[in-house]
C-alpha positions as CSV (number, residue, x, y, z in Angstrom):
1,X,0.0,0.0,0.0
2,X,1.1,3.4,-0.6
3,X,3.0,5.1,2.4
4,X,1.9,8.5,1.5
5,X,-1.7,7.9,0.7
6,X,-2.0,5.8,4.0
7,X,-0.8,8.3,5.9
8,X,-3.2,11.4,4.4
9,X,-6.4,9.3,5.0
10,X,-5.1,8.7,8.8
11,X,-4.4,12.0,9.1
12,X,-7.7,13.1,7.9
13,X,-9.6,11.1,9.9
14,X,-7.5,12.1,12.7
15,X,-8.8,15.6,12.2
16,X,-12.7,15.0,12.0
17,X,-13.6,16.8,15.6
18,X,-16.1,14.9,18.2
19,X,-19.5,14.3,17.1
20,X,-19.2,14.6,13.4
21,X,-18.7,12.1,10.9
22,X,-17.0,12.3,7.3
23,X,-18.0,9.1,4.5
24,X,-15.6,7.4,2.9
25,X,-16.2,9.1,-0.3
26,X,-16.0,12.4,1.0
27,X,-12.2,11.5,2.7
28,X,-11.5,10.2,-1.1
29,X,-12.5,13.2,-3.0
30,X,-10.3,15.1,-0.5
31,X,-7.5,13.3,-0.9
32,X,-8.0,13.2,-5.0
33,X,-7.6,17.1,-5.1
34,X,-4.7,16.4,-2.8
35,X,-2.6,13.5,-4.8
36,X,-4.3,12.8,-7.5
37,X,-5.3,9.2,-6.4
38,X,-7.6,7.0,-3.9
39,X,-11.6,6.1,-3.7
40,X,-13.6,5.3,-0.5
41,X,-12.6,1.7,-1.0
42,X,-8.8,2.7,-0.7
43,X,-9.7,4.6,2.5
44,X,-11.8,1.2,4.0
45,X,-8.8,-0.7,3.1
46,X,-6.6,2.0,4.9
47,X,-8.8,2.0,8.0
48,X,-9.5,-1.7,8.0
49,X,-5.7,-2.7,8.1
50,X,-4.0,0.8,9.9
51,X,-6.9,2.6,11.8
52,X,-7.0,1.3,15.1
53,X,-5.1,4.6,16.4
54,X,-7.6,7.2,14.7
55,X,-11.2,8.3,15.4
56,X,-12.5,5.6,12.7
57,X,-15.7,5.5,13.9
58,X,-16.4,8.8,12.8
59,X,-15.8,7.6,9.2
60,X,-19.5,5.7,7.8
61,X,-20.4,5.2,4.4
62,X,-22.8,7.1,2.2
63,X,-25.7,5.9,3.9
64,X,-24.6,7.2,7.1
65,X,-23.7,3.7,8.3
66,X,-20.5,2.8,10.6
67,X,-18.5,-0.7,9.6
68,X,-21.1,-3.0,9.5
69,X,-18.5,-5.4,12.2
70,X,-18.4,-2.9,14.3
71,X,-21.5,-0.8,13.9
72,X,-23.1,-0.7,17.3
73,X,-19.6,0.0,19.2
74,X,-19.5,3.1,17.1
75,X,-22.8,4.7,17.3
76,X,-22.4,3.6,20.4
77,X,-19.3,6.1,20.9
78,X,-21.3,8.3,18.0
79,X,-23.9,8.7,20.7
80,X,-21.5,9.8,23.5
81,X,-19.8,12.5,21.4
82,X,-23.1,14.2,20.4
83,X,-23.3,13.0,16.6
84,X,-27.2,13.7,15.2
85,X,-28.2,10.3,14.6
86,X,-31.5,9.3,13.1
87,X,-34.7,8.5,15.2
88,X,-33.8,4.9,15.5
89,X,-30.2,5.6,16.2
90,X,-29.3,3.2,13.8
91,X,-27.7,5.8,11.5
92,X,-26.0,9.3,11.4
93,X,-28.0,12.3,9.8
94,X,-25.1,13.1,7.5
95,X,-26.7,16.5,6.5
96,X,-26.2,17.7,10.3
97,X,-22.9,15.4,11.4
98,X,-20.6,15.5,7.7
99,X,-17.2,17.7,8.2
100,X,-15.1,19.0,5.8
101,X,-11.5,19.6,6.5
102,X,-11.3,23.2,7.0
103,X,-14.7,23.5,8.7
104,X,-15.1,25.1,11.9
């Protein structure tokens, strides 16, 4: 796996703050106007084998899902940090919880 691109998706998702949530696409596009490279499949496979030491559970896909393995762990910590989930709490409400690096 590429060193560089590795380390750009962990530091990304290093960055999203408590309570909101970025997809994998959206980490992707960011990293595409960045270096040119990557989809939300490169950034699972980044997560999946290197992401125990970042905030992934603040990473879902499009849907607003966590990792299916470990879904209720992280709306579980989803929950704790504030992150608008929907009425069932099965999801996040990515129109209220998505970040973009250089929100506020």
């Amino acid at each position: 796996m590429d060193e560089e691109y590795l380390e750009a998706v962990l530091d990304v998702v290093a960055a999203i703050p408590a309570g909101r949530v970025m997809t994998y696409g959206t980490i992707a596009e960011d990293l595409r106007d960045a270096l040119g490279r990557g989809g939300p499949r490169q950034v699972g496979t980044v997560l999946s084998r290197a992401g125990s030491g970042v905030p992934w559970w603040r990473v879902v896909n499009a849907s607003g899902l966590p990792p299916a393995f470990k879904r209720e762990e992280a709306l579980a910590v989803l929950r704790t940090e504030g992150c608008p989930l929907s009425p069932d709490g099965a999801r996040v409400r990515l129109g209220d919880a998505l970040w973009w690096p250089g929100d506020d």
